[in-house]
C-alpha positions as CSV (number, residue, x, y, z in Angstrom):
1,X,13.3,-20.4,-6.8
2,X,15.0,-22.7,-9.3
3,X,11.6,-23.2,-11.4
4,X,10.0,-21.0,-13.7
5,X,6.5,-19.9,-12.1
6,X,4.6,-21.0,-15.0
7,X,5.8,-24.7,-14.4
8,X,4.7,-24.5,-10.5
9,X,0.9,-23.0,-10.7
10,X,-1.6,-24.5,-12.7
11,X,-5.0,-22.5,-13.2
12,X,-8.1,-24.0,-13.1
13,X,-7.9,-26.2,-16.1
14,X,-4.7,-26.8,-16.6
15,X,-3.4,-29.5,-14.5
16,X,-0.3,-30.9,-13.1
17,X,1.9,-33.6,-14.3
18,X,-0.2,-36.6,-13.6
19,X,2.1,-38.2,-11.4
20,X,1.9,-35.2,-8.7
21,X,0.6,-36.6,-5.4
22,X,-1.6,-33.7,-3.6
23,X,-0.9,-32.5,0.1
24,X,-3.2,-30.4,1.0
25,X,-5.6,-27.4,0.2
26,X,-4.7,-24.1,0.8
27,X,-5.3,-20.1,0.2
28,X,-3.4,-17.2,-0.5
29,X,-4.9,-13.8,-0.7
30,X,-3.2,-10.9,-2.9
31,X,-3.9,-7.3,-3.5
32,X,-2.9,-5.0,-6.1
33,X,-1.9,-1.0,-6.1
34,X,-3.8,1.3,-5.0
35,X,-5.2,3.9,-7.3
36,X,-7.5,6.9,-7.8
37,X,-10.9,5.9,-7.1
38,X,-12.4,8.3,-9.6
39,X,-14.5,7.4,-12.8
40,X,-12.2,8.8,-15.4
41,X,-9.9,6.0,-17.2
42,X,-11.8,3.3,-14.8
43,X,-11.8,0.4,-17.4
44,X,-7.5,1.0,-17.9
45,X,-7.3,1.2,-14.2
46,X,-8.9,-2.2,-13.7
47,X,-7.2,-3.7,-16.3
48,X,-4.0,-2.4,-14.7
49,X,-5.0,-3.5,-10.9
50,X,-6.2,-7.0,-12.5
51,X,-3.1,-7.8,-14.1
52,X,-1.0,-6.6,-11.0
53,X,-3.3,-8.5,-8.6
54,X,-2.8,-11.6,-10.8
55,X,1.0,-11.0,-11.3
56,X,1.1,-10.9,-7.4
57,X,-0.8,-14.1,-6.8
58,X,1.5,-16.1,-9.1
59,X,4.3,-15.0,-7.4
60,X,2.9,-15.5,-3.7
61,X,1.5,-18.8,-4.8
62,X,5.0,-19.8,-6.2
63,X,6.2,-18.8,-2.8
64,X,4.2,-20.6,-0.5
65,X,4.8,-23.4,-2.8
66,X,8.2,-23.9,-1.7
67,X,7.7,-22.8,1.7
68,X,5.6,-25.5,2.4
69,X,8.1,-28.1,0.3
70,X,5.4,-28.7,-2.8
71,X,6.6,-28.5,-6.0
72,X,3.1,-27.5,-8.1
73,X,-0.3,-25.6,-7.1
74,X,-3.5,-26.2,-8.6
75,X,-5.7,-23.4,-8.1
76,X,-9.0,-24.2,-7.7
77,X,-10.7,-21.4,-7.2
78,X,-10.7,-17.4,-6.7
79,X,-12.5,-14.6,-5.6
80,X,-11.7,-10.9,-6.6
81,X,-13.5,-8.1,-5.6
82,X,-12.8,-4.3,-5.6
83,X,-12.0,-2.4,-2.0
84,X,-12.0,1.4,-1.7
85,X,-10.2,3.7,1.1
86,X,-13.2,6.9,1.5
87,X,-11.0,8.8,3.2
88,X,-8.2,8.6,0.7
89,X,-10.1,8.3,-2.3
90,X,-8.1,5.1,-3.0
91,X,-9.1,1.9,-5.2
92,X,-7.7,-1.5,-5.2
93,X,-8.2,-5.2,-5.8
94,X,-8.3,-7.9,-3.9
95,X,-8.3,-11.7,-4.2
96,X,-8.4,-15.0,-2.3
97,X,-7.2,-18.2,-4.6
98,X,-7.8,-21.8,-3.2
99,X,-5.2,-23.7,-4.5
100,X,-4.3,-27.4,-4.4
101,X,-0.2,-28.0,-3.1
102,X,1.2,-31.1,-4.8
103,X,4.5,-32.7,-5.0
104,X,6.2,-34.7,-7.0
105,X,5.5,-38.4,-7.0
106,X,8.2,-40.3,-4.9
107,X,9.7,-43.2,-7.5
């Protein structure tokens, strides 16, 4: 990718260069690490799984991005929620982001 990924996703209020034309509306889901599903160091865990969850988004946003010949995404919206594995004992996160794919205005 030739563009840094902060100058292809915009989140929720932050917005595109307004000359981007939109294409269509799309989601990606991401997940992050598992962990130890136990109560002890629970709120560093999350913090941990958040930021990996939304470090994994960015970058499979950016992706699809290009795959589908855009050049920004707007997302729109998200929805995170905690999954856990009973017979490991495992904890993770997991999100779905609607995003808006634009490109850049044809001159």
């Amino acid at each position: 990718m030739t563009q840094d990924n902060r100058s292809i996703v915009y989140w929720h209020r932050e917005l595109p260069p307004a000359d981007a034309e939109m294409m269509a509306e799309h989601v990606v889901e991401a997940a992050s690490s598992r962990v130890p599903g136990t109560l002890a160091h629970r709120d560093e865990l999350w913090d941990r799984c958040y930021e990996e969850l939304m470090a994994h988004t960015r970058e499979r946003i950016a992706q699809e991005v290009v795959r589908l010949g855009g050049h920004y995404a707007h997302v729109l919206d998200e929805s995170v929620d905690s999954r856990h594995d009973g017979v490991t004992g495992e904890s993770w996160l997991h999100g779905a982001f609607t995003y808006m794919l634009y490109r850049r205005a044809k001159k």
